[in-house]
C-alpha positions as a Markdown table, in Angstrom:
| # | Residue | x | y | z |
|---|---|---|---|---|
| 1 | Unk | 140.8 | 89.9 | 162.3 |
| 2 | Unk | 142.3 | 92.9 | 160.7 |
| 3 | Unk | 140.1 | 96.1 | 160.9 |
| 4 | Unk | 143.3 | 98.7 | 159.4 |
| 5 | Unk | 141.5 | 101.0 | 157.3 |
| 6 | Unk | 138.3 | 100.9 | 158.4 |
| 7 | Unk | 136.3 | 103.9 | 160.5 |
| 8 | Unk | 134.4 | 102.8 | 163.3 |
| 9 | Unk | 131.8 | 105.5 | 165.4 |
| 10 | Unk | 130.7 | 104.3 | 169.2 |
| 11 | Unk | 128.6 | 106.5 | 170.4 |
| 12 | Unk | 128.2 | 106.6 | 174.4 |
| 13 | Unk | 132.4 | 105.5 | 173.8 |
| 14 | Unk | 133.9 | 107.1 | 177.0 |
| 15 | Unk | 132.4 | 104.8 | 179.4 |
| 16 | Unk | 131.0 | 101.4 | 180.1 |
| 17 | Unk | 129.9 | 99.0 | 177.1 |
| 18 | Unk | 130.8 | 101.5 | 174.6 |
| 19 | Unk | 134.6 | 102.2 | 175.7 |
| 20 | Unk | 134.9 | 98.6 | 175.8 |
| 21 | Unk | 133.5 | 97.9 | 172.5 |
| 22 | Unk | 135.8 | 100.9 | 170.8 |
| 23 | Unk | 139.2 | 99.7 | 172.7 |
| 24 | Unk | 138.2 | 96.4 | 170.9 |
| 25 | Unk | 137.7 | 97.5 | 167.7 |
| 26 | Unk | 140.6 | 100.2 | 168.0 |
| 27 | Unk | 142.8 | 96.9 | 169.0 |
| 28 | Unk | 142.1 | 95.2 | 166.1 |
| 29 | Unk | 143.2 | 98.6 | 163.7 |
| 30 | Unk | 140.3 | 100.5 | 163.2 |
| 31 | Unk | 140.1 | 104.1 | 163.5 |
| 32 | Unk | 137.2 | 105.1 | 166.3 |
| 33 | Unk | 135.3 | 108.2 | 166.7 |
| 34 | Unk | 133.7 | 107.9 | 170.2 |
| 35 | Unk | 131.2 | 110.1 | 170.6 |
| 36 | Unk | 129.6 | 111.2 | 174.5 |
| 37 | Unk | 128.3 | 114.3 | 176.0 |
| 38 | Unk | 131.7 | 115.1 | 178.2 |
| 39 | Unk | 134.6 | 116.0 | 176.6 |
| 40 | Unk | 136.7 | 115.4 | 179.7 |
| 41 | Unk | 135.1 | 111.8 | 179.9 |
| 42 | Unk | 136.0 | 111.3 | 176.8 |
| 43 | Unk | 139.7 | 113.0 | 176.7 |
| 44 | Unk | 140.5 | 110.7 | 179.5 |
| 45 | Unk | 140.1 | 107.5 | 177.4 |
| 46 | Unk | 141.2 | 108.8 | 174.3 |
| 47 | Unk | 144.9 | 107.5 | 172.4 |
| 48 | Unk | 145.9 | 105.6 | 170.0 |
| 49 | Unk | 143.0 | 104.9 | 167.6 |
| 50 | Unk | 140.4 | 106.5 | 170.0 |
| 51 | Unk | 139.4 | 109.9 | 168.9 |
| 52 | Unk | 136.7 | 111.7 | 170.8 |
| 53 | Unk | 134.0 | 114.3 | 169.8 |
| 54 | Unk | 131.6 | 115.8 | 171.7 |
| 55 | Unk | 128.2 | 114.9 | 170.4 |
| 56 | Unk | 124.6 | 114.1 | 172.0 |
| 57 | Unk | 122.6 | 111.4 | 170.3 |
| 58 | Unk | 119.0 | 113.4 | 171.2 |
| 59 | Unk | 120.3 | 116.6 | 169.1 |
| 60 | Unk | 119.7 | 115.3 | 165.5 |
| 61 | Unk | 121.6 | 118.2 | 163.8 |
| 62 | Unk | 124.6 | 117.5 | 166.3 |
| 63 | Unk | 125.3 | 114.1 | 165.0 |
| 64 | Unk | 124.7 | 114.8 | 161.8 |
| 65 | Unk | 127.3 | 117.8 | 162.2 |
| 66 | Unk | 129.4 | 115.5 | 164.2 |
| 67 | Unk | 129.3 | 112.5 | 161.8 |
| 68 | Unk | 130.0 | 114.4 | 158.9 |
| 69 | Unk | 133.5 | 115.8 | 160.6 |
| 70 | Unk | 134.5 | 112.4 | 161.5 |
| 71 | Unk | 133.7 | 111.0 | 158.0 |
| 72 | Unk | 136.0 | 114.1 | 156.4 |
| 73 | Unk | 138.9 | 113.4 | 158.9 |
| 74 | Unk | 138.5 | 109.4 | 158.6 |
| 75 | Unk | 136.8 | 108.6 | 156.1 |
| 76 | Unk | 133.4 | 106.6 | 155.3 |
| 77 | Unk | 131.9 | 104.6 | 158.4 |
| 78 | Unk | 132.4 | 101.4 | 157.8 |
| 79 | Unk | 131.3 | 100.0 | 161.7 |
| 80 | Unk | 128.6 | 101.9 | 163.1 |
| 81 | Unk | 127.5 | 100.9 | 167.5 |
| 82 | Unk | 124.6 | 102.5 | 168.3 |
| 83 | Unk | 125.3 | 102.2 | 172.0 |
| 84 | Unk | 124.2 | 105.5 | 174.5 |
| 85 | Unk | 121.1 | 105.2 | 176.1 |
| 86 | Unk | 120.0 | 105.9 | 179.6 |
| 87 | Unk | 118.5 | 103.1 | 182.1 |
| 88 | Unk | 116.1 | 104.5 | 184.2 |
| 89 | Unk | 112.5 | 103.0 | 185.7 |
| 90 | Unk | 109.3 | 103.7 | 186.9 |
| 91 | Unk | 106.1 | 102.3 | 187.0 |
| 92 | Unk | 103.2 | 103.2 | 184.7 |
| 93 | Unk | 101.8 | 105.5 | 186.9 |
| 94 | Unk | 104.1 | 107.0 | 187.7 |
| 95 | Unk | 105.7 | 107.8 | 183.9 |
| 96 | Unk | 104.8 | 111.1 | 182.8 |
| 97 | Unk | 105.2 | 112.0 | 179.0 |
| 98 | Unk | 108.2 | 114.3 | 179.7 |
| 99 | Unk | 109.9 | 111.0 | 181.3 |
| 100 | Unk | 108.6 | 108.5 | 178.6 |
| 101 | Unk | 110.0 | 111.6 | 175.6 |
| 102 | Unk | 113.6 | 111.7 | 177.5 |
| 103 | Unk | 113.8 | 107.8 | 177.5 |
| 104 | Unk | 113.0 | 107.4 | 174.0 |
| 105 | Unk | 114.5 | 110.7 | 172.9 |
| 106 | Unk | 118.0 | 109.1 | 174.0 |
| 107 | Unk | 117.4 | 105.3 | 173.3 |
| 108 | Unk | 115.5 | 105.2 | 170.3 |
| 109 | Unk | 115.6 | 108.6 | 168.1 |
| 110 | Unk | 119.3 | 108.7 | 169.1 |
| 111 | Unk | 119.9 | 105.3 | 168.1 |
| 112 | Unk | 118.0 | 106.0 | 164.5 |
| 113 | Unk | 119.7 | 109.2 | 163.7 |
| 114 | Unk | 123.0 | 107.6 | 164.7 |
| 115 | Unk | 122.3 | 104.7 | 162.0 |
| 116 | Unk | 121.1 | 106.8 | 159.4 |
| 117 | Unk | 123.9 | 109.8 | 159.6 |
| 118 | Unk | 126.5 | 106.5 | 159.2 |
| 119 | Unk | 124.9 | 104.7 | 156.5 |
| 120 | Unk | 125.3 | 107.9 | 154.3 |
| 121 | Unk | 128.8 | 107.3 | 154.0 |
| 122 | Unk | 128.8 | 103.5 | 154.7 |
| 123 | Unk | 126.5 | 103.0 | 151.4 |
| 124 | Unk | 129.6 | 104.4 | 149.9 |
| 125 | Unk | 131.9 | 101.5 | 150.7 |
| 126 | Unk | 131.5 | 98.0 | 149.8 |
| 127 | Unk | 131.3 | 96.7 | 153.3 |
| 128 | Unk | 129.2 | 97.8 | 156.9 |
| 129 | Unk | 128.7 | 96.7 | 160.3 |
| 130 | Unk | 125.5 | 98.5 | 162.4 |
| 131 | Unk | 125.6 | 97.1 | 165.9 |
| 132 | Unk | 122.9 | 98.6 | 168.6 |
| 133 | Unk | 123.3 | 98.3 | 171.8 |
| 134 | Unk | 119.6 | 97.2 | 172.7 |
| 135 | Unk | 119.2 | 95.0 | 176.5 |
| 136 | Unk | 118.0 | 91.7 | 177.6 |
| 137 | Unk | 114.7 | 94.1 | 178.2 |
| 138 | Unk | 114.2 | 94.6 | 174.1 |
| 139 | Unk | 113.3 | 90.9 | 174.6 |
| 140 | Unk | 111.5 | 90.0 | 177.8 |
| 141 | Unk | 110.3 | 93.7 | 178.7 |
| 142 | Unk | 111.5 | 94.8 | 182.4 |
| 143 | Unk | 108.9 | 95.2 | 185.5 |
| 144 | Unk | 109.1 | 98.8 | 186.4 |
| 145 | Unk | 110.5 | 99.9 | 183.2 |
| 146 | Unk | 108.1 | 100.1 | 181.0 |
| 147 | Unk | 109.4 | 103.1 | 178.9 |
| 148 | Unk | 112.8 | 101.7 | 178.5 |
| 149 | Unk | 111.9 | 98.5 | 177.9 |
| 150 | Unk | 109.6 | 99.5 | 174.7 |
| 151 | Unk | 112.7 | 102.0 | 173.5 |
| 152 | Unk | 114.7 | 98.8 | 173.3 |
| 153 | Unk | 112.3 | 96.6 | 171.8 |
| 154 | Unk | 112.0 | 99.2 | 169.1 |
| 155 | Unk | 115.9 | 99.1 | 168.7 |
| 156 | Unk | 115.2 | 95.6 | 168.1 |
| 157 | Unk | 112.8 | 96.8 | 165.6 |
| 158 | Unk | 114.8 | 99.1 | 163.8 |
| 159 | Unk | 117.7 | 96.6 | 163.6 |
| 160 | Unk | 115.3 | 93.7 | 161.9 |
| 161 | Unk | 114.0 | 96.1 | 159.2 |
| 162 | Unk | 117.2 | 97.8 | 158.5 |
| 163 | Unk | 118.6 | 94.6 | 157.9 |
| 164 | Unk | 115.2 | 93.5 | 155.6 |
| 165 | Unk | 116.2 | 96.7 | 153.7 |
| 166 | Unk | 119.3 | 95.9 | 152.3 |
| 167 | Unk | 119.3 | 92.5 | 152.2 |
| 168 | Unk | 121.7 | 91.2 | 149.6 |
| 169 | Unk | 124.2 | 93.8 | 149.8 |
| 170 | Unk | 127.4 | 94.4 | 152.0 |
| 171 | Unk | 125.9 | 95.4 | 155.1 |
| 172 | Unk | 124.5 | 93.8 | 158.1 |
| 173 | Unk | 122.5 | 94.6 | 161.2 |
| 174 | Unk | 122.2 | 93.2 | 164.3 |
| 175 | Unk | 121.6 | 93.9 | 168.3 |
| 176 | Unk | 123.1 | 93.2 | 171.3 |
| 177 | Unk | 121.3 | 92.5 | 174.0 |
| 178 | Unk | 123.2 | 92.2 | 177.4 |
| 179 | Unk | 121.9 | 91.6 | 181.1 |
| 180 | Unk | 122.7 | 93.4 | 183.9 |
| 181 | Unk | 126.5 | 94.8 | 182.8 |
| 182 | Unk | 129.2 | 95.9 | 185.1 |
| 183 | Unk | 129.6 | 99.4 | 184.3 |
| 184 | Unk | 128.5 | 103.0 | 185.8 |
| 185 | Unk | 125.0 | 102.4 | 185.3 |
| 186 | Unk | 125.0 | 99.3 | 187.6 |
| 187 | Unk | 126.6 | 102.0 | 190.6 |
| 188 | Unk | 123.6 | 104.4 | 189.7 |
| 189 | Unk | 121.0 | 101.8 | 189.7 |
| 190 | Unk | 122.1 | 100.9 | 192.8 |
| 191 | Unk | 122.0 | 104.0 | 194.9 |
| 192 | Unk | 118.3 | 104.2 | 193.0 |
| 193 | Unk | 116.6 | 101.0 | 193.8 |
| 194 | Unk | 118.1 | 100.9 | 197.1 |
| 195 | Unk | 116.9 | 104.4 | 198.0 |
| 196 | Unk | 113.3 | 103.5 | 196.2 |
| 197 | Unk | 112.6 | 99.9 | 197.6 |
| 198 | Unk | 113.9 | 100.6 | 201.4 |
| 199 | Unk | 117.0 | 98.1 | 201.0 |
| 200 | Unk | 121.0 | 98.2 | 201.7 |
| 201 | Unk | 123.0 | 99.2 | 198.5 |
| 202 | Unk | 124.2 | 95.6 | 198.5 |
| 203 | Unk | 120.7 | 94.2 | 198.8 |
| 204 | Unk | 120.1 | 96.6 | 196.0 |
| 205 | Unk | 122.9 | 95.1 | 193.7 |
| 206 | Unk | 121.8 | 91.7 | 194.7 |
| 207 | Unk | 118.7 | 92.4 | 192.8 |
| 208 | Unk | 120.4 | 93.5 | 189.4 |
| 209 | Unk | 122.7 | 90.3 | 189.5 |
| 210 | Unk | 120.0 | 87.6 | 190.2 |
| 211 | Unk | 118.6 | 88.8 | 187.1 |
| 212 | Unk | 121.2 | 87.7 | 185.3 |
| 213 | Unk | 120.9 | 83.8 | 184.3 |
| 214 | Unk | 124.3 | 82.7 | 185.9 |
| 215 | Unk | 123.7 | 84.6 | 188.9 |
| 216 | Unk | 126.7 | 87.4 | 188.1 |
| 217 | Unk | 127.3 | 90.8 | 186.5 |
| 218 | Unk | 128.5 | 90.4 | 182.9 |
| 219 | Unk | 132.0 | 92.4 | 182.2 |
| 220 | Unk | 132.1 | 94.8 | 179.5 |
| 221 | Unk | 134.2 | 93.1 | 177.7 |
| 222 | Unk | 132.0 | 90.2 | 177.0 |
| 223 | Unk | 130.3 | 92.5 | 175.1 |
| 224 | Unk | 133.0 | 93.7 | 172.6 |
| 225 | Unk | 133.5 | 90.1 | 172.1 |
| 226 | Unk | 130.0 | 90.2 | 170.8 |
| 227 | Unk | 130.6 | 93.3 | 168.6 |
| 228 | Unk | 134.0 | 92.1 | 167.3 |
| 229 | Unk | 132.3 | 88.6 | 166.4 |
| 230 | Unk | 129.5 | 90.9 | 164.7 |
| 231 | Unk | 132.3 | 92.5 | 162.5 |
| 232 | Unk | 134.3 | 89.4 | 161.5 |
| 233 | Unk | 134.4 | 88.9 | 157.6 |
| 234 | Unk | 132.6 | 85.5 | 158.7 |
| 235 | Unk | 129.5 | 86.5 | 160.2 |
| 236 | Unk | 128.1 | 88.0 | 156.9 |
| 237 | Unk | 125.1 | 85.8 | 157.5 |
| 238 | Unk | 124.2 | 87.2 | 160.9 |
| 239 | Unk | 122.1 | 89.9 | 160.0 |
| 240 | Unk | 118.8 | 91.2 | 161.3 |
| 241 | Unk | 119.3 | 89.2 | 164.6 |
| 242 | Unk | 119.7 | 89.5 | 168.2 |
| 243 | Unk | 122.8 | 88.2 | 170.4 |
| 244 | Unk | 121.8 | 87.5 | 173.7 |
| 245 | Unk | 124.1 | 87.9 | 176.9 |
| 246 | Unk | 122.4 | 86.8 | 180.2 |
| 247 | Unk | 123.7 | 83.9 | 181.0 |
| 248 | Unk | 121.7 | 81.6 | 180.1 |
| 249 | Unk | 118.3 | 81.4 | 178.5 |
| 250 | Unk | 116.1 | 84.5 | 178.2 |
């Protein structure tokens, strides 16, 4: 698959599922604006094809600012990943509305801004990829995560009527909906639910795996093999969908 000439933006691209996803696409030729809060983070991964920009998906003017720069010195976005977000849990009585705002501010408004600042410029072009990062938990919900679980079920959301709204043309829509990943937030989860449930950090990461169908942490690069499939000239009919990666049934 030949992506030469084509502008991709990842946000959350310096780390995790989203680095993974842009050294994929950057592999295949495309030009990547990865986005993230750090510019050190993001310097650190940055070369050939990667090109960073400080930008946080809750600050609405700040992507569009951002978006707009990376369109001028690449040109229209042609693969959009709506991938930051933030994974963290509590239980209903314990979510107060400044937790519940901060979990959708990041996961949901950030991933409907990111879309929509990208699709100005994609509906330019005569071909687009929107991939969200949503989570196994956009599907089956998540005990103890109440508020993230409903942020990625509305990713889902967005996703399907996106998709519903330009049906017929060039462009497709679609999430991705991994298990329990391999990446930093697995290490911070950790130290969390083993400090929170009374357990040993391994006990703790124990947990997180045996969520997963086949009993394993999923590598972040399964993931860009999702995305990439997602992008491929062929899969013009998957649109307004959700790819699973647990390991097994949800």
């Amino acid at each position: 698959m030949d992506l030469k000439g084509k502008h991709a933006l990842v946000t959350g691209g310096g780390t995790g599922i989203g680095l993974a996803i842009a050294r994929a696409l950057a592999d295949h030729g495309a030009q990547v604006t990865i986005t993230g809060r750090r510019m050190e983070v993001l310097q650190e991964v940055a070369g050939p094809g990667l090109h960073p920009a400080v930008m946080d998906v809750t600050d609405e003017a700040a992507i569009r600012d951002v978006t707009a720069a990376a369109v001028e010195a690449r040109g229209p976005v042609q693969i959009c990943v709506a991938n930051a977000g933030i994974a963290e849990g509590r239980k209903l009585h314990k979510t107060s509305s400044d937790f519940w705002r901060k979990i959708m501010a990041t996961n949901l408004d950030g991933c409907f801004y990111t879309v929509r600042e990208s699709l100005q410029s994609m509906l330019t072009t005569d071909w687009g990829r929107v991939i969200a990062v949503s989570s196994i938990a956009g599907l089956r919900g998540s005990a103890g995560a109440g508020a993230y679980a409903a942020s990625k079920h509305g990713v889902i959301g967005m996703m399907r009527s996106f998709a519903e709204d330009f049906l017929g043309q060039p462009y497709t829509f679609n999430s991705i909906c991994p298990g329990y990943v391999d990446t930093p937030i697995v290490s911070r989860n950790t130290d969390a639910i083993s400090a929170r449930a009374g357990v040993s950090e391994a006990e703790a990461r124990d947990m997180m795996v045996n969520l997963n169908r086949h009993k394993r942490l999923i590598a972040p690069e399964e993931v860009a093999a999702a995305a990439l499939w997602l992008c491929n000239p062929l899969c013009e009919s998957v649109n307004g969908t959700e790819v699973p990666l647990a390991g097994g049934q949800v």
